[in-house]
C-alpha positions in Angstrom: 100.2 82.3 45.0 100.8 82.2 41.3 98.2 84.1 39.1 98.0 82.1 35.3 97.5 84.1 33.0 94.3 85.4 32.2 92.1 84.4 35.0 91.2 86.9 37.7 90.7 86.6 40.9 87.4 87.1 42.2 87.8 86.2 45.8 90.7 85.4 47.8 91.2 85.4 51.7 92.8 83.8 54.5 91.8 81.1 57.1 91.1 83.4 60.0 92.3 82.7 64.0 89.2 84.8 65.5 88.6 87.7 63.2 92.9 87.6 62.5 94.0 86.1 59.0 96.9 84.9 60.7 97.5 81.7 58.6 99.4 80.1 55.9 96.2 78.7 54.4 95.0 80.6 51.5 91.8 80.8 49.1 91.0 81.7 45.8 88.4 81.8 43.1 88.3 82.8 39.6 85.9 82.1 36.9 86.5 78.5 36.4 88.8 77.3 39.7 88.5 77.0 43.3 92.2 77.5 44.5 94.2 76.5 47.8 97.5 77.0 49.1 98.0 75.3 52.6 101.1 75.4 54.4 104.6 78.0 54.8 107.6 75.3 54.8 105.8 72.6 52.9 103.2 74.2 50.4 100.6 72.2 48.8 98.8 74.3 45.9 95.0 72.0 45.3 93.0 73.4 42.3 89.4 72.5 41.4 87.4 73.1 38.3 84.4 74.7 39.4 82.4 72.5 37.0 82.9 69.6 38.5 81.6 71.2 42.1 78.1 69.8 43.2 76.5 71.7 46.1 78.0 74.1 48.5 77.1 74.3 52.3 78.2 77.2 54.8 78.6 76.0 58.5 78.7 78.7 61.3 79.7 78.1 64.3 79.0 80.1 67.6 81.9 81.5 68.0 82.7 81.9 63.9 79.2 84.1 64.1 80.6 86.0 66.8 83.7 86.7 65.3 82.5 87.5 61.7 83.9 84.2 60.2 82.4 81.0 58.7 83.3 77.2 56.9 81.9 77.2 53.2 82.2 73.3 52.6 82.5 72.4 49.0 81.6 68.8 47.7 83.0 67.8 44.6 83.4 64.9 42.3 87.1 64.5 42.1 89.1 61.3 43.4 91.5 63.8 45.5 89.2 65.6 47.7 85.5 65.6 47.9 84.7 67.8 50.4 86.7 71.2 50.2 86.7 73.4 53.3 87.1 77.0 53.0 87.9 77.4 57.3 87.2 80.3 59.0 87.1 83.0 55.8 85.1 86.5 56.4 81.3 87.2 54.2 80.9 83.5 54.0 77.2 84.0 53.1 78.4 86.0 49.8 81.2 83.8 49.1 79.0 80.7 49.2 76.8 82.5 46.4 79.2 83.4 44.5 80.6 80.4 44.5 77.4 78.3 43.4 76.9 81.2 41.1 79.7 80.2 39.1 79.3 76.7 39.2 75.7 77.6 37.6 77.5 79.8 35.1 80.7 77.3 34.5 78.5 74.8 33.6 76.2 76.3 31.2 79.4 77.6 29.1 80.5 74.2 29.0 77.3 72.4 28.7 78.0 70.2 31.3 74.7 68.2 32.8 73.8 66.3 35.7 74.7 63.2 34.1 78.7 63.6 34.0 78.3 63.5 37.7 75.6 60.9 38.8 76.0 58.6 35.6 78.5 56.2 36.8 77.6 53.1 38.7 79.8 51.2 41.8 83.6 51.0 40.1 82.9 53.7 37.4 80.8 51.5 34.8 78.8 54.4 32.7 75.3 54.3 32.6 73.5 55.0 29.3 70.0 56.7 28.6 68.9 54.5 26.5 65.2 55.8 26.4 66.1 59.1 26.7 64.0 60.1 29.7 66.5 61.9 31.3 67.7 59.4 33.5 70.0 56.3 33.3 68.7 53.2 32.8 69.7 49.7 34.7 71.1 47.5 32.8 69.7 43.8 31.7 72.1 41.7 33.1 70.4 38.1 32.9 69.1 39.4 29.0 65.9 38.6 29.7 64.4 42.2 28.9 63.8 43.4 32.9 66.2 45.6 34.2 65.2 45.5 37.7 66.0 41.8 38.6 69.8 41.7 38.5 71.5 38.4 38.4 69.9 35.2 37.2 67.4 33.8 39.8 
């Protein structure tokens, strides 16, 4: 894995067979990136900007509970990949915290707000705030002042 240069690495693991981290997928987080390596002849290196992360689930199996391990699922907004799994890794409980602890953190550093994420209507078209509530308003497609009718009828 290659380290850039100033970012530290909070968290890293394995994807675990049983308790064993004997795999060629690895995982890694520093302040602002979810990293993953997959594979040992082919390598694919996938990097995700915490910011743009939107909820975080851990899924536990029987037999990952019995064996120490769990899946922390990741959802994101990015076209590549929107739901990042992070298989079979040890302390999932903390490393699902810390994980939407940065997110929290990320995002108030860069002031970024809900509406970069659920602002965008069916084939990207923004949506504005155009009364400032908060919340983005339909748009007057037949002009005649109501929003909620759609098309001409």
């Amino acid at each position: 894995m290659i380290e850039l240069e100033n970012e530290e690495i909070l968290w890293k693991d394995r994807k675990h067979w049983m308790w064993f981290p004997f795999s060629f997928t690895r995982y890694s987080v520093t302040k602002e990136h979810l990293n993953l390596d997959v594979g040992f002849f082919k390598t694919t290196y996938d990097e995700t900007l915490l910011y743009r992360i939107v909820d975080v689930r851990l899924v536990r199996t029987f037999w990952q509970k019995l064996f120490g391990t769990g899946t922390v699922q990741v959802f994101s907004r990015v076209d590549t990949q929107k739901v990042i799994e992070l298989k079979n890794i040890k302390k999932p409980k903390q490393v699902k915290k810390l994980i939407s602890q940065l997110v929290e953190q990320v995002r108030n550093d860069k002031k970024v707000v809900g509406k970069e994420f659920y602002g965008m209507m069916g084939g990207g078209m923004p949506m504005q705030d155009l009364d400032g509530d908060g919340m983005p308003d339909m748009p007057d497609f037949d002009g005649d002042g109501d929003p909620d009718d759609g098309p001409m009828h």
